[in-house]
C-alpha positions in Angstrom: 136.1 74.3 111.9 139.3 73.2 113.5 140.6 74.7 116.7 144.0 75.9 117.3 144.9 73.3 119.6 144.0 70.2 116.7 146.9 71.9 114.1 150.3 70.3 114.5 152.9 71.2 117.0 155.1 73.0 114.8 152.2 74.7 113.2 151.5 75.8 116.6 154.6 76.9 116.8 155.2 78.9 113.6 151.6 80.4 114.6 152.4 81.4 117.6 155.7 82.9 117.1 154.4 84.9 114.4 150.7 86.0 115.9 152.3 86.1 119.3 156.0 87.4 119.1 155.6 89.6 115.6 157.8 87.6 113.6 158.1 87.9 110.0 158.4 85.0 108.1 161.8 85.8 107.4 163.0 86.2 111.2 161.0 82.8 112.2 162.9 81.3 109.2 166.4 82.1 110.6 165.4 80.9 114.5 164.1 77.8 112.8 167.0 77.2 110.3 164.6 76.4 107.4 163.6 78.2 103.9 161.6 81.4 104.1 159.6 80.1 101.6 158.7 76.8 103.7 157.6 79.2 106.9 155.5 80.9 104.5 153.9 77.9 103.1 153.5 76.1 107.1 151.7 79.1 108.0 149.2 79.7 105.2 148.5 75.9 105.6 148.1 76.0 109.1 145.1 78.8 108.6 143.6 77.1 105.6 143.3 73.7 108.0 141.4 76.2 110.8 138.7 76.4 108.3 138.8 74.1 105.7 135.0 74.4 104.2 135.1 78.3 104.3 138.8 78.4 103.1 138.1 76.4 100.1 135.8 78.8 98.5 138.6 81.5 97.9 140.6 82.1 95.4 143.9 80.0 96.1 145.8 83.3 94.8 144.0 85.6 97.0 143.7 83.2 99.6 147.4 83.1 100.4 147.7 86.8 100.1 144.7 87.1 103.3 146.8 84.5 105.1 150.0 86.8 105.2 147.5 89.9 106.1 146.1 87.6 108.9 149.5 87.0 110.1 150.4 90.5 109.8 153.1 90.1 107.1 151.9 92.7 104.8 152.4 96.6 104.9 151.7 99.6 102.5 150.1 98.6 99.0 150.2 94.8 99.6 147.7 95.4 102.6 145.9 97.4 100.7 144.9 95.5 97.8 144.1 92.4 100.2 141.4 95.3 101.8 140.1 96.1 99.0 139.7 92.2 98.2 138.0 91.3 101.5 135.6 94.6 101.0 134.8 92.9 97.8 134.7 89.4 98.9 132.6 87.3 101.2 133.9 84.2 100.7 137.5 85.6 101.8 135.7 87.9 104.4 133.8 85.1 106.0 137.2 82.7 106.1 138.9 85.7 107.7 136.5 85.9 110.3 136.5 82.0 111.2 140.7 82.3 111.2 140.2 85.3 113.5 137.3 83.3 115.8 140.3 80.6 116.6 143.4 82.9 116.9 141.5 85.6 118.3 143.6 85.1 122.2 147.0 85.1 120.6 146.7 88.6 118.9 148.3 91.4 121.8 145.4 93.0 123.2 143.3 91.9 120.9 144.5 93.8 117.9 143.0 92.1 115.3 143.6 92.6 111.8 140.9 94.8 110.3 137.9 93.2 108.1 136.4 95.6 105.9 132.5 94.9 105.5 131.4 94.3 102.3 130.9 96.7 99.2 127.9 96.7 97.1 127.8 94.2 94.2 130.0 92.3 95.7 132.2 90.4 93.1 131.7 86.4 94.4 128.3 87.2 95.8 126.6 83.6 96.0 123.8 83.2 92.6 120.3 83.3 93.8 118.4 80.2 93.6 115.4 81.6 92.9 114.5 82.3 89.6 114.6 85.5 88.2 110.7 87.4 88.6 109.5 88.2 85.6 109.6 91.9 84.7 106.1 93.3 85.6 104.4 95.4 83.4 104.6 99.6 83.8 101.6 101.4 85.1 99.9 103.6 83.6 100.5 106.8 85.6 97.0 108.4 86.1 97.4 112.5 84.5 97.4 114.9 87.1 94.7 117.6 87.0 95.8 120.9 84.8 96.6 123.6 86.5 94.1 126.8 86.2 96.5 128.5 83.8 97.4 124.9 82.1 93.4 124.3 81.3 92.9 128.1 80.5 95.9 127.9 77.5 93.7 124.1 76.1 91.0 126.4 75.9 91.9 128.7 74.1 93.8 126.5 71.6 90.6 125.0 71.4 88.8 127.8 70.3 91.3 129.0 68.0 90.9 125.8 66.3 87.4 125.7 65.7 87.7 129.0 64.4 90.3 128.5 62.2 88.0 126.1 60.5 84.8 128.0 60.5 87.1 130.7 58.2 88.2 127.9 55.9 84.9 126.6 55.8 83.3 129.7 54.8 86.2 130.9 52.6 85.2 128.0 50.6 81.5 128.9 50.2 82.3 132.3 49.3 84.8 131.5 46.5 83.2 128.0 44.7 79.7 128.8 45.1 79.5 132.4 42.5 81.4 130.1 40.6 78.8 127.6 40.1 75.9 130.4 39.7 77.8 132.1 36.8 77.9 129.0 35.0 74.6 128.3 35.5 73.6 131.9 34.1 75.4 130.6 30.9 73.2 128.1 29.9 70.5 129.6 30.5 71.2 132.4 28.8 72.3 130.1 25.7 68.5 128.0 26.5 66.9 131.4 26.5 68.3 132.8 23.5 67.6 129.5 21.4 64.0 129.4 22.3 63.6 133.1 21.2 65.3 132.3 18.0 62.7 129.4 17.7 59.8 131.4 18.6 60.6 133.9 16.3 60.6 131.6 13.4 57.4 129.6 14.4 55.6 133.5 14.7 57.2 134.1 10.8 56.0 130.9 9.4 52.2 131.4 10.8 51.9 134.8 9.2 53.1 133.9 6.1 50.0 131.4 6.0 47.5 133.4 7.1 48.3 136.1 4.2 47.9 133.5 1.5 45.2 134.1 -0.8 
């Protein structure tokens, strides 16, 4: 990291009169008799060459944009947004803080431009190295003892099924089972009624020989 005292003189200079005095880039533009434009671009070089490393990993968009806030050229929404950017960003945030390290004694009073500490999920939060871990399996959650009421209501469920299927069970042997015995009567009846007829015959034919003369 740079010091102030390595930039150029008239980086010095434009630094100075702006951190220093308050000037905008605009009224450093007409002291020095050069483009706005050019002032603007001298100073936002001159903070990018107090930390080159840290710089570099912004956004050159939103890296201009914290210069000017640095230098206290922005007001109202424009501040705002470059806020909200540094809340969201530690590469810009960590720049900011390495500017504000090496102009911290020109600032009155030590005013220093506010850094917003950082938001969660940061946007250009650093990828880990490390591998992700692999997901680990869900335990089993042991079952918590039923309540008194809880294990009365089991029971009772419990009963009322085995009861239910004692009366089905019984339902069944009261309706097949006559069933079954009157047809079994049936044949036997029919069994019974041809071995009388049989009999009867046999007991007709042995008579009629025993009367033979």
């Amino acid at each position: 990291m740079a010091s102030y005292e390595q930039l150029s003189a008239q980086q010095r200079a434009i630094i100075d009169l702006i951190v220093k005095r308050g000037q905008s880039y605009g009224q450093l533009a007409e002291k020095l008799g050069m483009p706005e434009d050019r002032v603007r671009e001298l100073a936002r070089e001159a903070l990018t060459g107090l930390a080159p490393v840290s710089a570099a990993a912004v956004d050159s968009g939103w890296r201009a944009q914290v210069a000017d806030y640095l230098l206290g050229q922005q007001q109202g929404a424009e501040a705002t947004a470059t806020r909200g950017h540094l809340g969201r960003s530690e590469a810009a945030r960590a720049w900011s803080r390495s500017v504000l390290d090496s102009l911290e004694h020109l600032y009155p009073k030590g005013e220093l431009p506010e850094i917003p500490s950082g938001e969660a999920g940061g946007g250009d939060a650093a990828p880990s190295s490390k591998p992700a871990a692999a997901a680990k399996p869900a335990r089993t959650k042991p079952a918590a003892p039923l309540s008194p009421e809880a294990a009365a209501i089991v029971r009772r469920r419990r009963i009322l099924a085995i009861a239910g299927g004692a009366v089905v069970l019984l339902a069944l042997i009261l309706f097949v089972w006559p069933v079954g015995l009157l047809g079994g009567d049936d044949d036997g009846g029919d069994s019974a009624a041809g071995g009388n007829g049989q009999g009867g015959q046999q007991t007709r034919l042995v008579g009629q020989v025993v009367l033979e003369p």
